[in-house]
C-alpha positions in Angstrom: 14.9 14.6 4.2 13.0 11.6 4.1 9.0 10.9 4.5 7.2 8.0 4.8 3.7 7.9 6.0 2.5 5.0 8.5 -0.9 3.3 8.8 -2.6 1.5 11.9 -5.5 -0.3 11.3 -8.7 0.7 11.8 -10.7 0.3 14.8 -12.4 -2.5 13.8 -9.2 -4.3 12.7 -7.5 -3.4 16.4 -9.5 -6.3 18.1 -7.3 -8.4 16.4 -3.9 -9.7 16.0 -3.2 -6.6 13.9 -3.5 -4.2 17.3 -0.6 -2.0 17.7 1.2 -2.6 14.1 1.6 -1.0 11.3 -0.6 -2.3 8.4 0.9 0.2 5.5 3.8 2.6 5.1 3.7 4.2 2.2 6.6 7.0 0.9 6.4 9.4 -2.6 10.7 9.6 -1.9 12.3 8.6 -5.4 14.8 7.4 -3.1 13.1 4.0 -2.4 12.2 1.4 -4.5 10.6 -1.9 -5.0 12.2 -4.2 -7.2 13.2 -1.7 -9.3 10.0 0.6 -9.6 9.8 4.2 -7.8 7.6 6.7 -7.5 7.2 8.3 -11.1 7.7 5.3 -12.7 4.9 4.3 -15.6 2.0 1.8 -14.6 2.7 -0.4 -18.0 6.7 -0.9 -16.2 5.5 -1.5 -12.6 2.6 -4.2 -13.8 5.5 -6.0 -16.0 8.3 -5.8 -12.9 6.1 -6.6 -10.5 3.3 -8.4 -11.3 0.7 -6.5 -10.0 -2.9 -8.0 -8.8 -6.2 -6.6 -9.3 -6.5 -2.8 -9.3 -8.8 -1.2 -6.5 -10.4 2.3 -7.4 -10.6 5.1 -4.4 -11.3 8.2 -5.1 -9.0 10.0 -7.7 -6.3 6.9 -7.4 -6.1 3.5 -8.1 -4.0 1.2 -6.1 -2.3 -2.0 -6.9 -1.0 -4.6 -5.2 2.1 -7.4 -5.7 3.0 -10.1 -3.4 6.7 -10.0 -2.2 7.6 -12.8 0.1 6.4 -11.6 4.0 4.5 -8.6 2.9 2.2 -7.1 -0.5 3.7 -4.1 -2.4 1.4 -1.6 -2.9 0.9 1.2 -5.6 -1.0 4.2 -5.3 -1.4 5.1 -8.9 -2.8 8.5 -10.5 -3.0 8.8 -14.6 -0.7 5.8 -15.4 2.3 7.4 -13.3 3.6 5.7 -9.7 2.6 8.3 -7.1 3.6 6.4 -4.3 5.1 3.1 -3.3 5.2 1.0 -0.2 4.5 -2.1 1.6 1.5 -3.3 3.3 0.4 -6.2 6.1 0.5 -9.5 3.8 -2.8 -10.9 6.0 -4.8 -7.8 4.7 -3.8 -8.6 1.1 -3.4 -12.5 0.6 -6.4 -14.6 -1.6 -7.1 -15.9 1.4 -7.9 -12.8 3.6 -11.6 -12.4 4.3 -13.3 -9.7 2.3 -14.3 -7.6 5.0 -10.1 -7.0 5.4 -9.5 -5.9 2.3 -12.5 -3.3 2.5 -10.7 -2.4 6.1 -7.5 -1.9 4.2 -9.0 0.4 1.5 -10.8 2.4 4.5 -7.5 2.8 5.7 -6.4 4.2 2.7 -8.9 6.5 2.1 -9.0 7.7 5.7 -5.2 7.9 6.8 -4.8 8.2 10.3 -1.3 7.3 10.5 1.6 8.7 11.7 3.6 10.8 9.5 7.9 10.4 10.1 10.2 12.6 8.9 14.1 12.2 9.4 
């Protein structure tokens, strides 16, 4: 069995180009992996394999992110151990995106009103 959990952005991100997509899918599955790194991997190995950005604090987790070519990997991390991995919309997560997306991107996270898919 296999889970994955889907985000859509919130409503003040669906006015734009972003309306309709998924902005993060995220999965605890061992199965998958990102470069290398799966859930219940240590922080200090993920941070070295993937070269992980500034860390972003919500709630009991922190979450990283790592560019990787079209889209960001992203981390949600509890006590130094990979809880979940996944990938996320690179124009939420680039230098260049405005603040205010990044802050919509964390509400996402916080607030998940995705879709969950299980095969």
């Amino acid at each position: 069995m296999l889970a994955a959990t889907a985000q859509t952005p919130s409503p003040l991100l669906s006015a734009n180009a972003l309306q309709g997509r998924v902005v993060l899918a995220l999965t605890a599955n061992p199965f998958y992996a990102m470069r290398g790194i799966r859930p219940g991997a240590s922080l200090p190995t993920a941070v070295k394999a993937l070269h992980t950005g500034t860390v972003f604090h919500v709630g009991l987790n922190d979450w990283y992110m790592a560019p990787d070519g079209s889209s960001t990997t992203v981390l949600k991390v509890r006590d130094g151990t990979i809880q979940e991995i996944g990938i996320a919309d690179i124009s939420l997560t680039t230098r260049q995106s405005p603040a205010h997306l990044h802050h919509q991107l964390l509400l996402t996270l916080v607030r998940p009103r995705g879709i969950a898919a299980v095969r």
